[in-house]
C-alpha positions as CSV (number, residue, x, y, z in Angstrom):
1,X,-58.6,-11.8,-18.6
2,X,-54.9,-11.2,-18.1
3,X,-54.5,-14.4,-20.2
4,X,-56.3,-12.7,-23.5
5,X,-54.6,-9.2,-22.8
6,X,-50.9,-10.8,-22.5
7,X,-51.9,-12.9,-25.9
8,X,-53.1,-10.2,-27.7
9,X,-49.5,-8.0,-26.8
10,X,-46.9,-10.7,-27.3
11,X,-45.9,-10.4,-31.1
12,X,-45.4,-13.6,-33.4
13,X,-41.9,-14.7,-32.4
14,X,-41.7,-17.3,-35.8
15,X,-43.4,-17.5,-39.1
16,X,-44.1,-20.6,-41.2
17,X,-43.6,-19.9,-44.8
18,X,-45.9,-21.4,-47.3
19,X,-43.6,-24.2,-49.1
20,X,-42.1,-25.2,-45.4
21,X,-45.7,-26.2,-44.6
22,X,-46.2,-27.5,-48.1
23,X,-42.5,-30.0,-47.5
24,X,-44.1,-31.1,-44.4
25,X,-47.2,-32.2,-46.0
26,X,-45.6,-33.7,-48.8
27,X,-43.3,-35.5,-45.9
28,X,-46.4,-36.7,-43.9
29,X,-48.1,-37.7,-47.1
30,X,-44.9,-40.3,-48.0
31,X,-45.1,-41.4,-44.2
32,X,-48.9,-42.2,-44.2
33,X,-48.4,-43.8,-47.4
34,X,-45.9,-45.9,-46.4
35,X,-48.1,-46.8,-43.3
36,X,-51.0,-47.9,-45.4
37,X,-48.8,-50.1,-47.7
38,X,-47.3,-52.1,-44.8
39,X,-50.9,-52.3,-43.4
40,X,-52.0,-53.7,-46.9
41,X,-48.9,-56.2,-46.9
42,X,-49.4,-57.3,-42.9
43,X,-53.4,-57.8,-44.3
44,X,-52.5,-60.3,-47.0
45,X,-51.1,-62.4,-44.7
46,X,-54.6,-62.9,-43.0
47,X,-56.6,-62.9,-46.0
48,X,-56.4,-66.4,-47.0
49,X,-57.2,-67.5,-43.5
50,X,-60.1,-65.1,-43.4
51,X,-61.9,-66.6,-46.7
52,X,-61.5,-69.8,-45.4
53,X,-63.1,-69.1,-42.0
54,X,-66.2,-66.8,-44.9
55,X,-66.5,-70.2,-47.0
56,X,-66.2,-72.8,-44.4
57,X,-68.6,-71.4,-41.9
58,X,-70.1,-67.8,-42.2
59,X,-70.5,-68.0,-46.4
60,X,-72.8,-64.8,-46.6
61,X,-70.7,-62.9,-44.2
62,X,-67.7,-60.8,-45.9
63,X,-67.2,-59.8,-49.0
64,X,-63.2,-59.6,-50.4
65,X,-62.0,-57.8,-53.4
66,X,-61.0,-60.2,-55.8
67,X,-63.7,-61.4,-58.7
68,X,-65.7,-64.3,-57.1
69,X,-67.1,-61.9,-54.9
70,X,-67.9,-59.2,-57.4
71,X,-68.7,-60.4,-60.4
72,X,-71.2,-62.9,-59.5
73,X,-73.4,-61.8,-56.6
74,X,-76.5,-64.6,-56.7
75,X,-73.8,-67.4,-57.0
76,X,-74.2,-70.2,-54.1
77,X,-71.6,-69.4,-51.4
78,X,-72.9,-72.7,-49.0
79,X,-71.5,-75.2,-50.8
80,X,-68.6,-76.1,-48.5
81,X,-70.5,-76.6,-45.6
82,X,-71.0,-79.9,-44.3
83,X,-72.8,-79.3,-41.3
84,X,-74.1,-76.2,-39.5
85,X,-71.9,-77.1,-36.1
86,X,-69.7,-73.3,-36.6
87,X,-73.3,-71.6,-37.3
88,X,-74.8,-73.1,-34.2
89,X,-71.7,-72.3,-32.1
90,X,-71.9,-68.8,-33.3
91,X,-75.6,-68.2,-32.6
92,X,-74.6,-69.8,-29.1
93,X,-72.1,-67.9,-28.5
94,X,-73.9,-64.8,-29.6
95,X,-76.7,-65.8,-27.2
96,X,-74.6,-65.9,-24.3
97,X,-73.1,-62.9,-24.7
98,X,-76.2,-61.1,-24.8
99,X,-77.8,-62.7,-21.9
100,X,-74.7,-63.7,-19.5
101,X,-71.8,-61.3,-19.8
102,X,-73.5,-58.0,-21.5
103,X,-77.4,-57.7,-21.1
104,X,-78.7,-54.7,-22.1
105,X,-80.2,-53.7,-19.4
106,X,-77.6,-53.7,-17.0
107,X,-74.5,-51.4,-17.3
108,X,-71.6,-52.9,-18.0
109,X,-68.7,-49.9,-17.9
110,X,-68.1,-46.9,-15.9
111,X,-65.9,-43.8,-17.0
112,X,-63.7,-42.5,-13.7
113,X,-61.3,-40.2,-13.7
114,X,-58.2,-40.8,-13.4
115,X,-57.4,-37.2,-11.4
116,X,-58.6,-37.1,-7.6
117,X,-59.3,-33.6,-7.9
118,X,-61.6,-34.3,-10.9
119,X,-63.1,-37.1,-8.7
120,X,-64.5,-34.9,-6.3
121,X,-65.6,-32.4,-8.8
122,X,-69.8,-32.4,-8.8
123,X,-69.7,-30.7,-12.6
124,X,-67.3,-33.0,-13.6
125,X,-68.9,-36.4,-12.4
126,X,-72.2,-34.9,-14.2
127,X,-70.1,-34.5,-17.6
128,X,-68.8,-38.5,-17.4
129,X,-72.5,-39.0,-16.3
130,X,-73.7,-37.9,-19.7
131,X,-70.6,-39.2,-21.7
132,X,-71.5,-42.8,-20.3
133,X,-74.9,-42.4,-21.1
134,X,-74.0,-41.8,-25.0
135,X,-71.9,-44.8,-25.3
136,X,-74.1,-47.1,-23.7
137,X,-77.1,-45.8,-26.5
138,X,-74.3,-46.2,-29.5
139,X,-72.8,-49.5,-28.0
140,X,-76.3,-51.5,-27.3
């Protein structure tokens, strides 16, 4: 209560005028940007390696940008395949991680807290309780 009280006497001590906020958009906008151009370049680098890993074993998983992909969807993507060994390694693999490492019926992370005081806390305990429960629904 004395909280709200001492909030609601203490007068605003700095203003923000309207084309300070607008530079300090138009700075974050130029540093996002930036961000997502050097993203974009770092991606190219794996892109080639990527399409070879779509057209040598998965051919019907991923879809790039450029024009083999969008201009001709019922065109045969299989026909670099020699043998289904990287399909049956994946379905392997796939089936072991389902049954071995991360069954769904079993629970396979726990939240904590990191503060002892939280630890102890009955409410608290309840929250991560619930929290956990709504990641294992979205995650399985």
């Amino acid at each position: 209560m004395q909280d709200i009280e001492a909030n609601q006497r203490a007068p605003a001590t700095s203003f923000v005028t309207t084309s300070d906020m607008a530079l300090k958009l138009q700075l974050d906008k130029k540093k996002y940007k930036s961000k997502v151009r050097q993203m974009e370049e770092n991606r190219q680098d794996y892109l080639k390696r990527w399409k070879a890993i779509r057209d040598y074993q998965l051919p019907y998983i991923g879809c790039f940008d450029d024009t083999a992909d969008t201009t001709d969807y019922a065109r045969r993507r299989d026909t670099n395949i020699y043998h289904s060994v990287a399909w049956q390694a994946n379905q392997s693999f796939a089936a072991g991680v389902m049954s071995g490492l991360t069954p769904p019926s079993r629970q396979w992370f726990r939240l904590i807290w990191s503060n002892d005081t939280m630890k102890n806390h009955p409410e608290a305990g309840e929250l991560l309780d619930k929290r956990m429960n709504i990641l294992q629904d979205v995650l399985l």
